[in-house]
N, C-alpha and C positions, 0 to 999 in steps of 0.2 A: 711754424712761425712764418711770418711775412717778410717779405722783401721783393725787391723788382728781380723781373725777367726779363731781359732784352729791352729796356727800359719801361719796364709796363709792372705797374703796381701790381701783387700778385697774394692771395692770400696763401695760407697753409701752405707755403712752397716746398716748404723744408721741415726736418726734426733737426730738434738741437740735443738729441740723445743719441744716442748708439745703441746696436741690439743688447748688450749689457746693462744699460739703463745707466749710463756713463753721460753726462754733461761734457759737450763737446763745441767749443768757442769757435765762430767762423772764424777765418785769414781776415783785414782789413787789405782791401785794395788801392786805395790811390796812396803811392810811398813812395813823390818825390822828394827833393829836399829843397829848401833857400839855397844859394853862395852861401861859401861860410862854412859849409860844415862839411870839411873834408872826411874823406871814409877811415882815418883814426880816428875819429870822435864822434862815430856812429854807432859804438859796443854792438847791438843785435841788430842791427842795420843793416840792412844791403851797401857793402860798398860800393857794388856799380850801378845804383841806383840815380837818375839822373839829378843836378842840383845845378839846375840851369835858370831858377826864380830869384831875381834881383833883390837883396836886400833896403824896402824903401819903407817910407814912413804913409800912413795914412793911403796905403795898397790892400794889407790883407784884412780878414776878416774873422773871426772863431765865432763859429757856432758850438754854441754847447748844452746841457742841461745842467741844472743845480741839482737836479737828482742824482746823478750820474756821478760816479766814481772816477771812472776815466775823465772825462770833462772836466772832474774838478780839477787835477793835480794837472791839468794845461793854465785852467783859470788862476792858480795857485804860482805857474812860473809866470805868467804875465802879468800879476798883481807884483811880486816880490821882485822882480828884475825891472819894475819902472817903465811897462811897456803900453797900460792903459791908456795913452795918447797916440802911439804907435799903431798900436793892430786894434780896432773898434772890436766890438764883443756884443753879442747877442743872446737871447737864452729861449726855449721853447715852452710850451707846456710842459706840467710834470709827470701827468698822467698821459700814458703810451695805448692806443688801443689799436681795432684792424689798420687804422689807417698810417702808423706811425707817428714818429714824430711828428709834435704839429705847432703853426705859431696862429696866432687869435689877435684880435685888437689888443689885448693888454702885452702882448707877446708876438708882435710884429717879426716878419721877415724885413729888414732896415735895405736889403741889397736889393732883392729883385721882387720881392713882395709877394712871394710863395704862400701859401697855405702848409703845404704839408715838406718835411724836411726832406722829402723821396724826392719832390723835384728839380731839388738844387744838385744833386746825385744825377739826374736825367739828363740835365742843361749840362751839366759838366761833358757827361757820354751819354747822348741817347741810347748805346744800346748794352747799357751796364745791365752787369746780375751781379747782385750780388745781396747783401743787408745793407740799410740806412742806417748808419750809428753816427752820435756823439764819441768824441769831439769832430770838428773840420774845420782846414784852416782852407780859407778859400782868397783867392785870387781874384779880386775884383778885375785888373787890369782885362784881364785873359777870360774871366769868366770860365772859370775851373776851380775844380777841387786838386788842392795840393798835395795834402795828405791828410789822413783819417787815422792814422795809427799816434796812439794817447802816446806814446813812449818816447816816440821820433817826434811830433810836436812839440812834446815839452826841450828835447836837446835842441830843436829849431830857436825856441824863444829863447833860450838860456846862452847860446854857443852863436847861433847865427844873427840874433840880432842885439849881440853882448854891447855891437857899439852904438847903439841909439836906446841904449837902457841906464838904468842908475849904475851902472858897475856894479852889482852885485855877483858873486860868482857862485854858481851854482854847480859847478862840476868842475872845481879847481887840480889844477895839476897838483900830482905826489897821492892822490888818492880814485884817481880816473875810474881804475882798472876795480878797484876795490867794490866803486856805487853801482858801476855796472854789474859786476857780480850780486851784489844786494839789492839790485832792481829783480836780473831773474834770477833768486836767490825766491824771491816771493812773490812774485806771480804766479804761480799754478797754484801752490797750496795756500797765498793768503789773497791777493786780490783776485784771483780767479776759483782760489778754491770755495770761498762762499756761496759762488754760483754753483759752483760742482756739488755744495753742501743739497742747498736749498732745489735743485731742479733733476738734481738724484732720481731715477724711476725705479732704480732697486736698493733693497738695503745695500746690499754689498758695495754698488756707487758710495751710496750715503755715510757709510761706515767709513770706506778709506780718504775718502775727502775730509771728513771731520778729525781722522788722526792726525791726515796731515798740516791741515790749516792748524791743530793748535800744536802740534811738535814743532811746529814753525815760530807761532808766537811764543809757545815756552821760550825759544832759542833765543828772539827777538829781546824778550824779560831778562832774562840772564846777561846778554849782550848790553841791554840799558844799563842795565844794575853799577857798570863802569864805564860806561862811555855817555854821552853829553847828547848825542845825535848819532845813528849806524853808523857813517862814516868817521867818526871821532869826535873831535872838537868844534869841529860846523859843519853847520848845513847844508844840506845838500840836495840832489835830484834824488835819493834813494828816501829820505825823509816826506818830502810832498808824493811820493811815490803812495809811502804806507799810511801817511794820513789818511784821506780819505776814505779807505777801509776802514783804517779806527774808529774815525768822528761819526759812522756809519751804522758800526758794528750794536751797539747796545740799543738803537731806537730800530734799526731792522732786521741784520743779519741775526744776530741772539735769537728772537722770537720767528720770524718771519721764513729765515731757511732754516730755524732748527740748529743755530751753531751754539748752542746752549750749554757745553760742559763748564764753559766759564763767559763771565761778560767783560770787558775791557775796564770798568771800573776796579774788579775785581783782582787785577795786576797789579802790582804798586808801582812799577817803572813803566809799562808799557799808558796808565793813566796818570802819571805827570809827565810823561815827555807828551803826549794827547793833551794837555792842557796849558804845557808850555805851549807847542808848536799852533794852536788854537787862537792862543795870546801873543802870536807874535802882531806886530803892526799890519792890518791890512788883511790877517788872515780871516778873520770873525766874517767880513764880511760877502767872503766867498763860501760862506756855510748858509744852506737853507734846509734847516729840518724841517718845516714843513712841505716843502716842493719833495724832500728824504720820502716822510713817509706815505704823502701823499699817492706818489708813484711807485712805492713797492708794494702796498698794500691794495691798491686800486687797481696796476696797471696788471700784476699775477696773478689773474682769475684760475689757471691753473693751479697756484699755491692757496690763493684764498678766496675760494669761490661768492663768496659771502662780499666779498669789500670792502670789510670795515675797518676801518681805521683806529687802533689803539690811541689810547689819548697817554699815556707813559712809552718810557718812563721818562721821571722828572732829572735828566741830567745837567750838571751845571760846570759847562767846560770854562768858566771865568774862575772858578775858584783858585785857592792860591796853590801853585803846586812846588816841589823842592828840588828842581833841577840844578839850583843855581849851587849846589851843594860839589857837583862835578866842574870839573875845568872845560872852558869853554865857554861858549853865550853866543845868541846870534848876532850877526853882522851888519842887518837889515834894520835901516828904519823906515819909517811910515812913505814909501815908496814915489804914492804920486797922489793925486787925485783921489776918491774913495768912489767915486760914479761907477755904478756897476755895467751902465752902457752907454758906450758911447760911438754915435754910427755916421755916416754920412748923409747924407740928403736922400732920401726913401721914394721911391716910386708909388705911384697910388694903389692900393693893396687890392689884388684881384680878387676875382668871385671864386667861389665852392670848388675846390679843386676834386670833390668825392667825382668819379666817374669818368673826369678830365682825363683825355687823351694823351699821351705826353710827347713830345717834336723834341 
């Protein structure tokens, strides 16, 4: 796979297998914090990780993809916590190729007017190695990347900037310890296992990734079956956590990586709480299935050499679903604005960044 070396664009740098044919997720590296979020309410966190970025309004920046799992459940706390006025938002191409992440006339760099997402990564640290991934909350002031880890973003927007948002709370005390648990409780076998499912080089990868991702959701089904939301009666970070896998799961992970022993419709609790949390205010419209399939089907020449894009299945996450049947309900209404970007004053967008040298 691709990424910079020493800040220099690089192909084939690396494998994302192991000699076992084991899918194996890089570290993200930049993991500072805002003020604000003292190291008790960092769960997987580096406690001494620095959190020296002033909490201000119309300062940072999210870059993200609509394709992208991670990315969403950031786009997800800064829609629902009333932050869209707060921190501007950006979104890139859907389709990934040699050059990375990339933004176009329709899909503008709004800050520094990049071409390709690898040079906001370079301008940060010239002499980074590392992968270019979604999400990034970026520091306009400083011109830096703050941090890139999906996890710690989201407790950023939720905890550190709680007081320039609606008051929503998204990782309320009496159940702290709990979401954190249920975050990595299902990352390795459900938001990471799909990828462990789908990028498999041996059956035997392919095999225990796929027990675990669904012994995972089995658990998640049964755990719905009497609770309202994982963490209980509201919502929470551990819920925008798993969405995004869900809303995902039947248009590509099913077909695409092969996680086919069941589809999420197929669950009766795991696809109404999927169509409650779908229908809450505000969330529909951080969903883009096509940017979805456009990018796993296009961007995994590896998985599907071919390209082509399936035109199912027909899912229809508005339908009406029976949550309301459990104690509880969300707390969120229609947060702020519904503008999906909103940026500051943009530089004039540079030329062809293919071969560009990077300073």
């Amino acid at each position: 796979m691709n990424m910079l070396v020493d800040g220099q664009w690089t192909r084939d740098a690396y494998e994302s297998t192991n000699e076992d044919g084991e899918f194996e997720r890089s570290e993200t590296s930049f993991r500072s914090y805002v003020e604000g979020v003292p190291p008790e309410v960092r769960g997987w966190g580096d406690p001494d990780a620095p959190a020296s970025f002033p909490v201000e309004s119309d300062r940072y920046h999210l870059y993200i993809s609509r394709a992208c799992p991670w990315a969403h459940r950031t786009a997800l706390v800064r829609r629902l916590a009333g932050l869209d006025d707060i921190i501007s938002l950006s979104v890139v191409e859907p389709e990934r190729y040699d050059e990375g992440w990339q933004f176009s006339d329709e899909y503008p760099d709004p800050i520094n007017s990049f071409d390709s997402l690898y040079e906001t990564y370079a301008h940060a640290d010239p002499d980074y190695t590392g992968r270019v991934t979604v999400p990034v909350l970026y520091d306009r002031a400083t011109e830096t990347v703050v941090n890139n880890e999906s996890a710690e973003i989201m407790r950023m927007l939720d905890v550190g900037f709680h007081s320039l948002g609606n008051g929503v709370d998204l990782y309320p005390e009496g159940v702290r310890k709990e979401v954190d648990d249920l975050i990595d409780e299902m990352y390795e076998p459900v938001n990471n296992g799909v990828y462990r499912a789908g990028f498999a080089d041996s059956q035997a990868a392919y095999d225990e990734a796929v027990d675990d991702l669904f012994a995972t959701l089995d658990r998640f089904e049964e755990l719905l079956g009497e609770r309202r939301y994982l963490a209980g009666e509201t919502l929470t970070e551990a819920d925008l956590a798993l969405f995004p896998t869900l809303v995902r799961f039947d248009h590509v992970y099913h077909v695409h990586f092969k996680c086919n022993r069941r589809a999420i419709h197929e669950y009766p609790n795991l696809w109404n709480y999927t169509k409650e949390l779908f229908q809450l205010p505000g969330v529909a419209e951080t969903v883009n299935t096509n940017h979805v399939t456009r990018h796993y089907y296009r961007s995994h020449g590896s998985v599907n050499p071919k390209r082509l894009v399936p035109t199912g299945p027909e899912i229809d996450f508005s339908a009406p679903h029976d949550r309301d049947r459990l104690a509880g309900g969300p707390t969120v209404t229609c947060p702020c604005r519904l503008s999906t970007v909103s940026v500051p004053p943009s530089r004039p967008r540079r030329g062809s960044s293919t071969g560009r040298s990077l300073r």
